[in-house]
mmCIF file as gemmi writes it, N, C-alpha and C atoms, coordinates in Angstrom:
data_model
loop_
_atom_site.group_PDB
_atom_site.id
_atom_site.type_symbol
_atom_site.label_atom_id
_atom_site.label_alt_id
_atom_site.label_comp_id
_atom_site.label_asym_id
_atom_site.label_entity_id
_atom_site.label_seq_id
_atom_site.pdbx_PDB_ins_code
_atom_site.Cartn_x
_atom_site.Cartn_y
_atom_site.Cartn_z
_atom_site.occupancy
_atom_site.B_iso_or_equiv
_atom_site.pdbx_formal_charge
_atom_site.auth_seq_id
_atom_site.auth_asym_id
_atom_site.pdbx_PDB_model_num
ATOM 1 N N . UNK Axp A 1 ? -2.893 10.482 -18.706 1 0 ? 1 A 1
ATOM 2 C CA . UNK Axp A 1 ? -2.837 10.563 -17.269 1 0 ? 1 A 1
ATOM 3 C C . UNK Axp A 1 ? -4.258 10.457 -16.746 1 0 ? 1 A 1
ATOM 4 N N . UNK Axp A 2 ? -4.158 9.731 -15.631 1 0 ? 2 A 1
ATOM 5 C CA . UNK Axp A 2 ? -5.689 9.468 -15.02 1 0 ? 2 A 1
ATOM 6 C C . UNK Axp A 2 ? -5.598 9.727 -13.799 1 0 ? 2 A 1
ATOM 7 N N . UNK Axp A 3 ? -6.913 10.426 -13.194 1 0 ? 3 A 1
ATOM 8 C CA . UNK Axp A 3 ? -6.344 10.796 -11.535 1 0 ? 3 A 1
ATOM 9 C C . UNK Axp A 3 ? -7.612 9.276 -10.868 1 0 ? 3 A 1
ATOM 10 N N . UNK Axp A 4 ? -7.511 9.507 -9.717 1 0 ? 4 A 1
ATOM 11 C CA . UNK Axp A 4 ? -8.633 8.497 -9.088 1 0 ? 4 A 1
ATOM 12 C C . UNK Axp A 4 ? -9.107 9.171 -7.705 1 0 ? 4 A 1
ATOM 13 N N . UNK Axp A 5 ? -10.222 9.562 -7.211 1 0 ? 5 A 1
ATOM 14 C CA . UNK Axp A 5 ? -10.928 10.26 -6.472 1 0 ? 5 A 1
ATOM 15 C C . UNK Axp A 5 ? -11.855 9.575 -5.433 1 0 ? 5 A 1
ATOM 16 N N . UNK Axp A 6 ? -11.977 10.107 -4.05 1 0 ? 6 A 1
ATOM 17 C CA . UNK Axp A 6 ? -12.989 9.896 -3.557 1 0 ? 6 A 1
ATOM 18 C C . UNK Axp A 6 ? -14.199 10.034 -3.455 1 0 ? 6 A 1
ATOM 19 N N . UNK Axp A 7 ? -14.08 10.919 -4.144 1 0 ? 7 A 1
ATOM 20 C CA . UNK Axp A 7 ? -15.369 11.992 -4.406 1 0 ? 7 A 1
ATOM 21 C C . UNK Axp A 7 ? -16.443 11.117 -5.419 1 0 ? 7 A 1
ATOM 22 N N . UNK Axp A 8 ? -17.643 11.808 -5.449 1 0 ? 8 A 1
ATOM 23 C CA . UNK Axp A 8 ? -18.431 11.263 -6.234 1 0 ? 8 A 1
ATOM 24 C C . UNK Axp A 8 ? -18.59 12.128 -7.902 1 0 ? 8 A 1
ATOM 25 N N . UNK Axp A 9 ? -19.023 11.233 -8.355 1 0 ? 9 A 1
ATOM 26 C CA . UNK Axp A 9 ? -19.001 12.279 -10.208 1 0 ? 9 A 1
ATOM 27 C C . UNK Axp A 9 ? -19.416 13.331 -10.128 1 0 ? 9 A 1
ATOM 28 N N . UNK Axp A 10 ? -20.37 13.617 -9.486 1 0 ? 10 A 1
ATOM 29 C CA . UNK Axp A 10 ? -20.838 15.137 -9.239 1 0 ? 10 A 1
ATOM 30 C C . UNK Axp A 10 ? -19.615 16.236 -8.779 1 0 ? 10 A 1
ATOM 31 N N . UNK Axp A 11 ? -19.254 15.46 -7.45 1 0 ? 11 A 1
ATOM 32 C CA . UNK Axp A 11 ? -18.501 16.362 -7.233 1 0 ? 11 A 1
ATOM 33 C C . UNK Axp A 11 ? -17.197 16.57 -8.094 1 0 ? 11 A 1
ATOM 34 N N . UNK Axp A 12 ? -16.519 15.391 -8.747 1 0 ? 12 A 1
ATOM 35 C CA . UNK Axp A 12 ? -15.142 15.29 -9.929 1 0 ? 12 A 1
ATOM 36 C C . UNK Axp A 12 ? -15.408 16.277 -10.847 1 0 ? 12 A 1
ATOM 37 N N . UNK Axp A 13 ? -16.853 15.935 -11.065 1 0 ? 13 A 1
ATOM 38 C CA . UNK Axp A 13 ? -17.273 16.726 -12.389 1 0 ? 13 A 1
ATOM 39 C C . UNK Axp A 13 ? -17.547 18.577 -12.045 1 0 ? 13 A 1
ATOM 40 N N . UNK Axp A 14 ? -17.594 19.284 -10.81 1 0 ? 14 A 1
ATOM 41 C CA . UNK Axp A 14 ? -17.298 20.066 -10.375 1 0 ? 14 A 1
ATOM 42 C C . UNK Axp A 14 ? -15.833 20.687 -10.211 1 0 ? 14 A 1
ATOM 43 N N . UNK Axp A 15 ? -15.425 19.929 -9.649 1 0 ? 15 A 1
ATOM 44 C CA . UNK Axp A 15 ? -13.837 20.13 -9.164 1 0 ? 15 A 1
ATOM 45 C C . UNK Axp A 15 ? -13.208 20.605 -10.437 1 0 ? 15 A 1
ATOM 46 N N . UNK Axp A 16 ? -13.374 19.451 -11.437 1 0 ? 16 A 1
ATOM 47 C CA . UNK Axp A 16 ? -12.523 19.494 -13.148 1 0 ? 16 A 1
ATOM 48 C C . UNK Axp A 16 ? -13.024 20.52 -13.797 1 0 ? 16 A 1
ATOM 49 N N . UNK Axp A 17 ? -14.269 21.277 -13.601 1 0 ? 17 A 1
ATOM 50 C CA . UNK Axp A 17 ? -14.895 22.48 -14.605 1 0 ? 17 A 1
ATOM 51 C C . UNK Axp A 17 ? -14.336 23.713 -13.599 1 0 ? 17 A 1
ATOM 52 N N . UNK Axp A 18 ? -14.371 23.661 -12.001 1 0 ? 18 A 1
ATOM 53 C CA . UNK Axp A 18 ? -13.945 24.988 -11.973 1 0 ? 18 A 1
ATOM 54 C C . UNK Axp A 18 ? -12.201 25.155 -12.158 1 0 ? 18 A 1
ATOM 55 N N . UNK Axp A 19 ? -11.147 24.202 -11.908 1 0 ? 19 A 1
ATOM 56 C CA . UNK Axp A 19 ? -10.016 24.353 -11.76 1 0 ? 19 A 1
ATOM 57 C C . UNK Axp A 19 ? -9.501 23.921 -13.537 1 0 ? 19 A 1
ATOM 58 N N . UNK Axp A 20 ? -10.663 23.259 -14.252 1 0 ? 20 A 1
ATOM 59 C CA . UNK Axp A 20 ? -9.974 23.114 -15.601 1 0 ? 20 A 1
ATOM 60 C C . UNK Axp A 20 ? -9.247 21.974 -15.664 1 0 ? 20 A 1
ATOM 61 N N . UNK Axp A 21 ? -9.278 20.848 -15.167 1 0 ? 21 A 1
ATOM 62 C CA . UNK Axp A 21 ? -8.249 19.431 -14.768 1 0 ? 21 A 1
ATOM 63 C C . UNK Axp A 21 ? -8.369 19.211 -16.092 1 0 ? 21 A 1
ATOM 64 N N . UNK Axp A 22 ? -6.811 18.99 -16.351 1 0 ? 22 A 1
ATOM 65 C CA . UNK Axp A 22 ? -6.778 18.232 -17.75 1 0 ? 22 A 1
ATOM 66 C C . UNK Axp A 22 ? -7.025 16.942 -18.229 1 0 ? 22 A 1
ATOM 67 N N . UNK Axp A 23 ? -6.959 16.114 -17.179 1 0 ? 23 A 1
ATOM 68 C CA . UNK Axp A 23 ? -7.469 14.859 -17.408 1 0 ? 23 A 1
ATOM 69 C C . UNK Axp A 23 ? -8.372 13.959 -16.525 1 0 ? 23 A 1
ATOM 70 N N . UNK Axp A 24 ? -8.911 12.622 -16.917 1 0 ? 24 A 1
ATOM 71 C CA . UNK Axp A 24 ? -10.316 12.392 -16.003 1 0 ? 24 A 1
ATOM 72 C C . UNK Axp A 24 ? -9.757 12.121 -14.893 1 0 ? 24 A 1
ATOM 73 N N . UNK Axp A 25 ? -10.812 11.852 -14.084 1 0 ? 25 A 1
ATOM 74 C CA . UNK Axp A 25 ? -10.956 11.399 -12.937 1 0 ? 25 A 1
ATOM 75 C C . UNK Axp A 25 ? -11.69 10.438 -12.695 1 0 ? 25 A 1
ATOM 76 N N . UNK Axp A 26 ? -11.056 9.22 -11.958 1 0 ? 26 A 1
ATOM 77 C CA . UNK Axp A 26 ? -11.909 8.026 -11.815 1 0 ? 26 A 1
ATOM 78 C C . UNK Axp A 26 ? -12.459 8.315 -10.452 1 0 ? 26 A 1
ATOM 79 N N . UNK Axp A 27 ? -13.815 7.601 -10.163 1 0 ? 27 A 1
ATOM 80 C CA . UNK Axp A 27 ? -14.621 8.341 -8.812 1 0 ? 27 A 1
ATOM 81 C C . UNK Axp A 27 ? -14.217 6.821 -8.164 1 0 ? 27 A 1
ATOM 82 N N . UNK Axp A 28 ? -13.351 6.627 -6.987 1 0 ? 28 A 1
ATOM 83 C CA . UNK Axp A 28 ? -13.493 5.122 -6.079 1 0 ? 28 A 1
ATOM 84 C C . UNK Axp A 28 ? -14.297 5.722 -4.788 1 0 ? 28 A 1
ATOM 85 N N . UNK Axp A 29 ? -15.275 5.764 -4.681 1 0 ? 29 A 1
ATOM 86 C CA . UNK Axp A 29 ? -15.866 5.944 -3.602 1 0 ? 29 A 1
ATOM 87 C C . UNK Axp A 29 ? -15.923 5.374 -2.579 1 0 ? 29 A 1
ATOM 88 N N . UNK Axp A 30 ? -15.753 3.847 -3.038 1 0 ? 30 A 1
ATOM 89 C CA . UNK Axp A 30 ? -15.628 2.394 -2.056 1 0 ? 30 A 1
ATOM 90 C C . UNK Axp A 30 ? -14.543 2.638 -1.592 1 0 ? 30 A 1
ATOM 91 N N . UNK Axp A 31 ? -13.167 2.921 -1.947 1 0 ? 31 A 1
ATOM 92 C CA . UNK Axp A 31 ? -11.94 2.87 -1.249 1 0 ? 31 A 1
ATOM 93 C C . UNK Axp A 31 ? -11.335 1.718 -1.915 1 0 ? 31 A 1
ATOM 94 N N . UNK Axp A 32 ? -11.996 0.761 -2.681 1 0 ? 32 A 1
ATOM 95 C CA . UNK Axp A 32 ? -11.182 -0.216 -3.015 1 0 ? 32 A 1
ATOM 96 C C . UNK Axp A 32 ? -10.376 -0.128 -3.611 1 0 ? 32 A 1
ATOM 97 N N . UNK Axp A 33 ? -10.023 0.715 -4.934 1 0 ? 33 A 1
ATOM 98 C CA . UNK Axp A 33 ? -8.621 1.048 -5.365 1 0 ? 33 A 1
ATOM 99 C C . UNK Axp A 33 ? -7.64 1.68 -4.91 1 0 ? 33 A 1
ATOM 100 N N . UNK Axp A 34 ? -8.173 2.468 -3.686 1 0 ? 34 A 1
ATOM 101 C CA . UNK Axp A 34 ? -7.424 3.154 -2.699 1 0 ? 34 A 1
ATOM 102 C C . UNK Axp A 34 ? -6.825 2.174 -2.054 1 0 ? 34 A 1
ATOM 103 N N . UNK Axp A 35 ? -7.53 1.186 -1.134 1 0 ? 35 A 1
ATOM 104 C CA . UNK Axp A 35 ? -7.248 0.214 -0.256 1 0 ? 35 A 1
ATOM 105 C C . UNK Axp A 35 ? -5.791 -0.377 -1.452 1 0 ? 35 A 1
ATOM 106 N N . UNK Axp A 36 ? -6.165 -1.454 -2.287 1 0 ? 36 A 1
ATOM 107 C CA . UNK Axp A 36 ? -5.079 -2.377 -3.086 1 0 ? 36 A 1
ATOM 108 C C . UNK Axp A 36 ? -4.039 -0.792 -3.467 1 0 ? 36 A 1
ATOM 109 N N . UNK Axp A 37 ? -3.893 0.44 -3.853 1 0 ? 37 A 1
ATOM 110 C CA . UNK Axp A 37 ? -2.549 1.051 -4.054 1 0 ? 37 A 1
ATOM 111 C C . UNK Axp A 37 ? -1.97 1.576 -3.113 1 0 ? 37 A 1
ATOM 112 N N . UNK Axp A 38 ? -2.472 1.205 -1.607 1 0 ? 38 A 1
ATOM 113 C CA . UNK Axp A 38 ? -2.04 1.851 -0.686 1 0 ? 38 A 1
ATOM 114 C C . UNK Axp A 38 ? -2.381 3.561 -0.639 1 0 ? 38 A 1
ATOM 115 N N . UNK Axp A 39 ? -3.896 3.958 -1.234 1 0 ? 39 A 1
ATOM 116 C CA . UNK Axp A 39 ? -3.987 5.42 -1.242 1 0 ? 39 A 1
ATOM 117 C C . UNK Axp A 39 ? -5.216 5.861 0.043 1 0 ? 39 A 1
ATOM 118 N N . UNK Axp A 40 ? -4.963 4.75 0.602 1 0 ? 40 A 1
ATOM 119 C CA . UNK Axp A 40 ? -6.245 4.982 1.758 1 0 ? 40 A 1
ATOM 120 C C . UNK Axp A 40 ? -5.984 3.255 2.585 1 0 ? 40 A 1
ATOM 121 N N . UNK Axp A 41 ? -6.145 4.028 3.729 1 0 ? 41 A 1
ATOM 122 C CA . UNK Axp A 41 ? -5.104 2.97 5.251 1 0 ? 41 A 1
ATOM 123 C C . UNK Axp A 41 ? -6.515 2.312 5.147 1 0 ? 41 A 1
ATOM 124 N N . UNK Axp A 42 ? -7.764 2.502 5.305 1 0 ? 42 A 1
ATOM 125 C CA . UNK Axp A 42 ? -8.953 1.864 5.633 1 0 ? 42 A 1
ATOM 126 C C . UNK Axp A 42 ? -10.306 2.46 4.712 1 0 ? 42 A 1
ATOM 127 N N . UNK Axp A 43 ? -11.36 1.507 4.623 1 0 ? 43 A 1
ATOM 128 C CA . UNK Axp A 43 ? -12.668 2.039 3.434 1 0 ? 43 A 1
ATOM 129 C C . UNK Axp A 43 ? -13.432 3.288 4.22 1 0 ? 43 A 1
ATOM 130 N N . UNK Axp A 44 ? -12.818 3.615 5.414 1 0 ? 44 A 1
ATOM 131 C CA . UNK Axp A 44 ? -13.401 5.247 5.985 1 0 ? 44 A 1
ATOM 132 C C . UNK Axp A 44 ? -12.687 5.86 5.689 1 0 ? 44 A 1
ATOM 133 N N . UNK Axp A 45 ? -11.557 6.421 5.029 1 0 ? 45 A 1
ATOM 134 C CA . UNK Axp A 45 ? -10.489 7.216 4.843 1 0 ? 45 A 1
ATOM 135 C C . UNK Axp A 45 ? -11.281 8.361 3.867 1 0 ? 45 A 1
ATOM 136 N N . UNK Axp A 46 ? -11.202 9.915 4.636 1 0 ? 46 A 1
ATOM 137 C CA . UNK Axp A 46 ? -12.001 10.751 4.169 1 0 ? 46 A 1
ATOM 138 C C . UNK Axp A 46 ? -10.889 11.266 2.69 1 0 ? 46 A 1
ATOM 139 N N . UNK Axp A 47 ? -10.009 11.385 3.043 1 0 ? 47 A 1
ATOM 140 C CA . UNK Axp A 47 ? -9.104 11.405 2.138 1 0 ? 47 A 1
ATOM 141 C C . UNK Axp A 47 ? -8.302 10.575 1.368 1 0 ? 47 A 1
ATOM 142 N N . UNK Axp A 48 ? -8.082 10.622 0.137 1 0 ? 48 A 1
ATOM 143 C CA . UNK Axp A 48 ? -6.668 9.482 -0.207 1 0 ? 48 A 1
ATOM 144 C C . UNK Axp A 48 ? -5.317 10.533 -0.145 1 0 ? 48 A 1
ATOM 145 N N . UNK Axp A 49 ? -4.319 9.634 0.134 1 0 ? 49 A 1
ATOM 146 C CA . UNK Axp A 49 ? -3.32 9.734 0.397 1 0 ? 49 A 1
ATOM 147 C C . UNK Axp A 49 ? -2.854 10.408 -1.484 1 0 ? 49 A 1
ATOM 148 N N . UNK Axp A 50 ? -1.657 11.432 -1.269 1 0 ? 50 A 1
ATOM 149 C CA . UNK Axp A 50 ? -1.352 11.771 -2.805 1 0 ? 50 A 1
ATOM 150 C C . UNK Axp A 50 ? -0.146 11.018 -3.241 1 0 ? 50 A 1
ATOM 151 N N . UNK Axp A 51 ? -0.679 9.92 -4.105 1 0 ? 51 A 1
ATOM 152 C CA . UNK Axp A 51 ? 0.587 8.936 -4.523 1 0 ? 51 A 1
ATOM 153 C C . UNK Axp A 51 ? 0.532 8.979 -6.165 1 0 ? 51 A 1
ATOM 154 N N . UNK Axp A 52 ? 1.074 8.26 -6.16 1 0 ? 52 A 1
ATOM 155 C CA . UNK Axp A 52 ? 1.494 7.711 -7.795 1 0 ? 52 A 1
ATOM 156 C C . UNK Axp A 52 ? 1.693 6.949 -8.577 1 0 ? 52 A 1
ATOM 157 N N . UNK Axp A 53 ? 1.282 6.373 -9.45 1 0 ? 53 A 1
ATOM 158 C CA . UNK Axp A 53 ? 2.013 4.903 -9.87 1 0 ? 53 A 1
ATOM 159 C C . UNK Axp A 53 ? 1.92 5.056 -11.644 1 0 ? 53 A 1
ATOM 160 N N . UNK Axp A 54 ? 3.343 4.687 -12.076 1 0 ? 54 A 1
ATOM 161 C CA . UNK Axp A 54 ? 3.582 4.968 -14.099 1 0 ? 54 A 1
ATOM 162 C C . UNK Axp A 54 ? 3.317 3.183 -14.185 1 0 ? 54 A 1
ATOM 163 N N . UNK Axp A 55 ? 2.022 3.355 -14.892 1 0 ? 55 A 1
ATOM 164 C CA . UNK Axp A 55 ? 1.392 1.655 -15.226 1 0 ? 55 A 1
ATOM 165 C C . UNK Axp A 55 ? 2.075 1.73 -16.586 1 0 ? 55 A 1
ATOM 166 N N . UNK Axp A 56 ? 2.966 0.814 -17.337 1 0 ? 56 A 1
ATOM 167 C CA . UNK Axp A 56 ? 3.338 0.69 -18.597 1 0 ? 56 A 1
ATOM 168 C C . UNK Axp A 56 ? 1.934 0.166 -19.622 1 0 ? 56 A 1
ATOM 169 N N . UNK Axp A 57 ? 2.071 0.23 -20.988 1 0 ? 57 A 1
ATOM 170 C CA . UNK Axp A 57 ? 1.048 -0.345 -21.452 1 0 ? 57 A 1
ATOM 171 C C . UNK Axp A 57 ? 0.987 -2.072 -21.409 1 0 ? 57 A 1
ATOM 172 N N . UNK Axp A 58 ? 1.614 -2.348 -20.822 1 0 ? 58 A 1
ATOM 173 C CA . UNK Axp A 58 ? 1.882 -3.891 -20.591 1 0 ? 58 A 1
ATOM 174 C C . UNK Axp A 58 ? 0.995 -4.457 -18.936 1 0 ? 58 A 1
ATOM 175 N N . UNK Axp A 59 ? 0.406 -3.295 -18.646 1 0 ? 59 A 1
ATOM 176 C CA . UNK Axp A 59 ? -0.563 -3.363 -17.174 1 0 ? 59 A 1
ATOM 177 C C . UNK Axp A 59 ? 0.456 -3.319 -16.511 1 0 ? 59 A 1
ATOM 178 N N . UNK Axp A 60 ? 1.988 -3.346 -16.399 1 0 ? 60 A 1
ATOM 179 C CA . UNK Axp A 60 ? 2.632 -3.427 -14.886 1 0 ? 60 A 1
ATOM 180 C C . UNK Axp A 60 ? 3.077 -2.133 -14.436 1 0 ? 60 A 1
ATOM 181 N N . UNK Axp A 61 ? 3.294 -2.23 -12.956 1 0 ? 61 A 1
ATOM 182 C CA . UNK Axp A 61 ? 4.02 -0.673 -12.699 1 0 ? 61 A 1
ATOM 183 C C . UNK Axp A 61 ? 5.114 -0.829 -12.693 1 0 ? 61 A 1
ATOM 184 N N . UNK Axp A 62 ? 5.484 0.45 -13.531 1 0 ? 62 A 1
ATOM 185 C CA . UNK Axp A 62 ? 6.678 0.909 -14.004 1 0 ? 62 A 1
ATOM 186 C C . UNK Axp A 62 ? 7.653 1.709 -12.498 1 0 ? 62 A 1
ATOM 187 N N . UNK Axp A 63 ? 6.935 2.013 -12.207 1 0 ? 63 A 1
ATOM 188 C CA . UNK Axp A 63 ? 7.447 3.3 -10.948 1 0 ? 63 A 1
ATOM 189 C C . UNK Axp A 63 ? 6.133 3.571 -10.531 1 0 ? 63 A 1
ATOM 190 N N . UNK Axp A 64 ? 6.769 3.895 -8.52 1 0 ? 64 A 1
ATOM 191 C CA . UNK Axp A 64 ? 5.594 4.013 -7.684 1 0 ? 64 A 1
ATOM 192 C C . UNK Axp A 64 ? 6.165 5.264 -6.846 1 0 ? 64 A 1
ATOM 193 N N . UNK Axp A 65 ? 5.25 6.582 -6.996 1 0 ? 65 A 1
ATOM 194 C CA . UNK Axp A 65 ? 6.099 7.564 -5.648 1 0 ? 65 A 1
ATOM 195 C C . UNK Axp A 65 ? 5.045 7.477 -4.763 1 0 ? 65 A 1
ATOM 196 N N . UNK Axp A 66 ? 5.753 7.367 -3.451 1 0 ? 66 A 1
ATOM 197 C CA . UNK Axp A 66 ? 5.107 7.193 -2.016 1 0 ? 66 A 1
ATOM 198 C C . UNK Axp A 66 ? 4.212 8.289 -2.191 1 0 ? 66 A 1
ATOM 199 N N . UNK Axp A 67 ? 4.936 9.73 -2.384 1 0 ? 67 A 1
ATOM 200 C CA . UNK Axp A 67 ? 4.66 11.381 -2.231 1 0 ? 67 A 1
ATOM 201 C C . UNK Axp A 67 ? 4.375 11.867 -3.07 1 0 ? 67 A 1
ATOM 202 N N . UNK Axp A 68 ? 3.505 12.597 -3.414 1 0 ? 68 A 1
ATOM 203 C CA . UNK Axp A 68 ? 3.883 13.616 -4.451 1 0 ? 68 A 1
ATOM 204 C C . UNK Axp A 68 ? 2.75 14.947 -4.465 1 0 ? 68 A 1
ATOM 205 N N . UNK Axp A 69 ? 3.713 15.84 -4.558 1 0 ? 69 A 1
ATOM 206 C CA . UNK Axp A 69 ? 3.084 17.427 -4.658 1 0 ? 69 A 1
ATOM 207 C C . UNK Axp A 69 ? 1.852 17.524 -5.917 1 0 ? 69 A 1
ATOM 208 N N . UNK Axp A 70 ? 0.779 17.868 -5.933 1 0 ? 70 A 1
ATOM 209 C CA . UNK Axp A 70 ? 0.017 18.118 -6.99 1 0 ? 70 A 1
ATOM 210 C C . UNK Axp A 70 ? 0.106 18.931 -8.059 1 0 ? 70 A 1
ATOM 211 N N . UNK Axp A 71 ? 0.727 20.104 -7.525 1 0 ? 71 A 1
ATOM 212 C CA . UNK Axp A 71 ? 1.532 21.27 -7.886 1 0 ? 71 A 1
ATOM 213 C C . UNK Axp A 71 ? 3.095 21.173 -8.752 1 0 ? 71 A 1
ATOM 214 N N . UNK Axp A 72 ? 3.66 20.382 -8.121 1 0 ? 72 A 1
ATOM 215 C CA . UNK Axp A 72 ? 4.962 20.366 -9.023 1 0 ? 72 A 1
ATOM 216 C C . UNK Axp A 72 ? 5.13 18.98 -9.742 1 0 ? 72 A 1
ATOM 217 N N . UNK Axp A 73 ? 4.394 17.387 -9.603 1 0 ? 73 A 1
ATOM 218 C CA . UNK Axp A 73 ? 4.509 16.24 -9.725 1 0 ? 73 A 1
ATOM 219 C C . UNK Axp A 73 ? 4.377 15.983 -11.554 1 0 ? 73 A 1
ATOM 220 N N . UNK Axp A 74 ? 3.448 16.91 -12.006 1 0 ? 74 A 1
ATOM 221 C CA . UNK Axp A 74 ? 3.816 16.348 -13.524 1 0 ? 74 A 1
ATOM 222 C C . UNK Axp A 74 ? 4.973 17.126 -14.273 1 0 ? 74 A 1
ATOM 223 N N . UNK Axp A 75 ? 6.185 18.095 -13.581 1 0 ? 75 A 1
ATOM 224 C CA . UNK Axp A 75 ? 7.189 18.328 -14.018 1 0 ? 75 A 1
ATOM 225 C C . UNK Axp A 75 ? 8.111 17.32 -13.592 1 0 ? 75 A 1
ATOM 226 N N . UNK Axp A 76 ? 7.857 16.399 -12.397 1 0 ? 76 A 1
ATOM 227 C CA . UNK Axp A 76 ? 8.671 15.757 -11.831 1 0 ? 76 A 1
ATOM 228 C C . UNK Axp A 76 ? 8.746 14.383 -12.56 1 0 ? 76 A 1
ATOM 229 N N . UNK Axp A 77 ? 7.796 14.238 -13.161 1 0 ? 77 A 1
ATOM 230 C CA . UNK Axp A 77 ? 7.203 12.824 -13.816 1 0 ? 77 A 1
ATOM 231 C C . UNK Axp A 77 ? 7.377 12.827 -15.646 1 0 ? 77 A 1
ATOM 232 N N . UNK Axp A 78 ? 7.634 14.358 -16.214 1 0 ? 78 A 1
ATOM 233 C CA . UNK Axp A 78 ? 8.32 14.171 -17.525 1 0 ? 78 A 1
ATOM 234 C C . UNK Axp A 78 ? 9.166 13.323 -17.825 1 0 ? 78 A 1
ATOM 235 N N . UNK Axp A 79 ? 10.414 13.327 -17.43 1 0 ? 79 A 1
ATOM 236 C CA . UNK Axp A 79 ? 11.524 12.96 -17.293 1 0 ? 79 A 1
ATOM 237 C C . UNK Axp A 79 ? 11.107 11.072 -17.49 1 0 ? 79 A 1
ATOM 238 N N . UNK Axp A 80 ? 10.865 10.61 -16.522 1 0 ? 80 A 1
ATOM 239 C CA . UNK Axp A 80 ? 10.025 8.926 -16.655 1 0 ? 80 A 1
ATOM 240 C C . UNK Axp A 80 ? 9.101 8.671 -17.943 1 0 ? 80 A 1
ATOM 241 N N . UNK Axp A 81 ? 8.315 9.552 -18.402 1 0 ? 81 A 1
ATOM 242 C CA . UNK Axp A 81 ? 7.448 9.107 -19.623 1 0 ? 81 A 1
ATOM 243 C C . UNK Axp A 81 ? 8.313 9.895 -20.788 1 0 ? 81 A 1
């Protein structure tokens, strides 16, 4: 599992040591991977939007959730992998 962030490494690399994140975090600072998954409307977007997408190892997406809770989403997402 890979998350993707606005934030810069400093700050990822903060965030993941005090809360313990189990897995990395990619830093898009530009917005451009935000922009192409639909996780940010425009390259000012202070926030990304909390979405989802199961990439198969074949590069395609498998499944895309519009929504998803941070909190309950990798019980919700067993079930698919």
């Amino acid at each position: 599992m890979l998350g993707v962030s606005f934030d810069t490494p400093e700050e990822n690399k903060a965030f993941a040591e005090k809360f313990h994140f189990p897995f990395k975090l990619l830093c898009d600072t530009s917005r451009q991977m935000g922009l192409v998954y639909g996780a940010a409307d425009d390259a000012k977007s202070e926030y990304a939007k909390r979405i989802a997408y199961v990439i198969g190892p074949d590069g395609v997406v498998k499944q895309a959730f519009a929504k998803v809770d941070a909190r309950t989403f990798p019980q919700t997402l067993l079930p698919t992998l």
